[in-house]
C-alpha positions as CSV (number, residue, x, y, z in Angstrom):
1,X,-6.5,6.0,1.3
2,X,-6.3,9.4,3.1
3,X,-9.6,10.7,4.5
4,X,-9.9,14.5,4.1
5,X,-12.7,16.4,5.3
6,X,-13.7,20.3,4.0
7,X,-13.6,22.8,6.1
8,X,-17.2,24.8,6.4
9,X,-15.7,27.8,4.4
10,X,-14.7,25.2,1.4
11,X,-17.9,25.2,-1.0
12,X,-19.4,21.6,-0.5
13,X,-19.4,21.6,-4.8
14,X,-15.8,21.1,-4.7
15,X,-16.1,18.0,-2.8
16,X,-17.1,16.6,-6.2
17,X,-13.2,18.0,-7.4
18,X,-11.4,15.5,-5.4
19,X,-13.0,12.1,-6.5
20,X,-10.3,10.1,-6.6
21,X,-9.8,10.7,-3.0
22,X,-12.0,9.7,0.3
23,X,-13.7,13.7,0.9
24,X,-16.6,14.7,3.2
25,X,-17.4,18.2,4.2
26,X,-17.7,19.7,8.4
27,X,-21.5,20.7,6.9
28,X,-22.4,17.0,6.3
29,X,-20.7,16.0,9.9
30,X,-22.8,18.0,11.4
31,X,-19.9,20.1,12.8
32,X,-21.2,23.7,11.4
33,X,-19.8,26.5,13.4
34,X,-17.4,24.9,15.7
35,X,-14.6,26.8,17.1
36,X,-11.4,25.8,15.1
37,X,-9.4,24.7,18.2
38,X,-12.9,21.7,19.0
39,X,-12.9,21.0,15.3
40,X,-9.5,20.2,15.4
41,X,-10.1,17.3,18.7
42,X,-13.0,16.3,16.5
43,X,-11.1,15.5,13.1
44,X,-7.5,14.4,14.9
45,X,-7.4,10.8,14.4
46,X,-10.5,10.6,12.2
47,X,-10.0,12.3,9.3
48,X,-5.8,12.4,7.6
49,X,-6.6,16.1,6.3
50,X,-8.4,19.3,7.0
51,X,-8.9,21.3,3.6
52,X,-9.4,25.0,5.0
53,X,-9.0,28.8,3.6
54,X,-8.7,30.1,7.1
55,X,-5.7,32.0,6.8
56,X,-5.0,32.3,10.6
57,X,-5.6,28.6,11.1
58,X,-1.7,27.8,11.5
59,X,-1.4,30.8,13.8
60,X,-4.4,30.2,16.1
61,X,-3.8,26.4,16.7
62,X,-1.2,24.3,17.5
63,X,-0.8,21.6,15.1
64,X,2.2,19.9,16.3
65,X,0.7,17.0,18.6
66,X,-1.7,16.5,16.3
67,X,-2.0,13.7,13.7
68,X,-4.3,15.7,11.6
69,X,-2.8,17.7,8.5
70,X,-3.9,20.8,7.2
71,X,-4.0,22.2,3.9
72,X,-4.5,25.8,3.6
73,X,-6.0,27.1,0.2
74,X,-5.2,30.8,-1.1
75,X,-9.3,31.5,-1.7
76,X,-12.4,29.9,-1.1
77,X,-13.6,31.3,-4.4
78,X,-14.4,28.1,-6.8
79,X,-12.7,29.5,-9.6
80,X,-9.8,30.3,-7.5
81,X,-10.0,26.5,-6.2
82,X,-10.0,24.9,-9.6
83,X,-6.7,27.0,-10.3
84,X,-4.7,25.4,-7.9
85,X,-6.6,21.8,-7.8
86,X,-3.7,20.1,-9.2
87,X,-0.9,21.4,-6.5
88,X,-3.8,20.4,-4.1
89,X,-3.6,16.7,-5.1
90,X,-0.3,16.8,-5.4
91,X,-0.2,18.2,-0.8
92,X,-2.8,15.9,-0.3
93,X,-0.6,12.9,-1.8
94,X,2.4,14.1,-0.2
95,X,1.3,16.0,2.9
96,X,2.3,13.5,6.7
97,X,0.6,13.4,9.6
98,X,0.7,16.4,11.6
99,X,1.7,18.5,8.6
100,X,0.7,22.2,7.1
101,X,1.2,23.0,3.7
102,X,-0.1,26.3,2.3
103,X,-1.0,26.1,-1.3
104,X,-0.5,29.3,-3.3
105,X,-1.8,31.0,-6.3
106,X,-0.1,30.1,-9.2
């Protein structure tokens, strides 16, 4: 089973969204307001997936060497997150190592 962990801007409600699937959150980590590029060292090789709505995420950081995948959400809104829960299950079962899928509204 994949282990994905929320980024900080991801409400820690929505963890309760994807139960089917192995989810903690950066707040209950401990790992509140860690630069992206650290966060990154921290999660490679111990979580599968980073669940984020920082839109310059994939432009800031180099994914490629990394193992870690990241999923970028179009809003950090809940409503906005329920939208497009089912295309996020669908990236999170189909996303590889090292990957970045951006999920849009629908």
């Amino acid at each position: 089973m994949k282990k994905i962990i929320l980024d900080e801007n991801i409400p820690i409600r929505f963890r309760t969204q994807l139960a089917e699937f192995d989810v903690v959150t950066v707040q209950y980590q401990g790992w509140c307001g860690i630069l992206n590029g650290d966060l990154l060292k921290l999660i490679d090789g111990e979580f599968d997936i980073l669940i984020t709505g920082d839109k310059n995420l994939r432009y800031q950081q180099n994914n490629a060497d990394r193992r870690v995948a990241i999923i970028e959400v179009p809003s950090t809104r809940p409503r906005v997150l329920l939208l497009v829960r089912d295309e996020l299950v669908l990236a999170i079962r189909s996303i590889s190592a090292g990957g970045y899928v951006k999920i849009s509204l629908p």
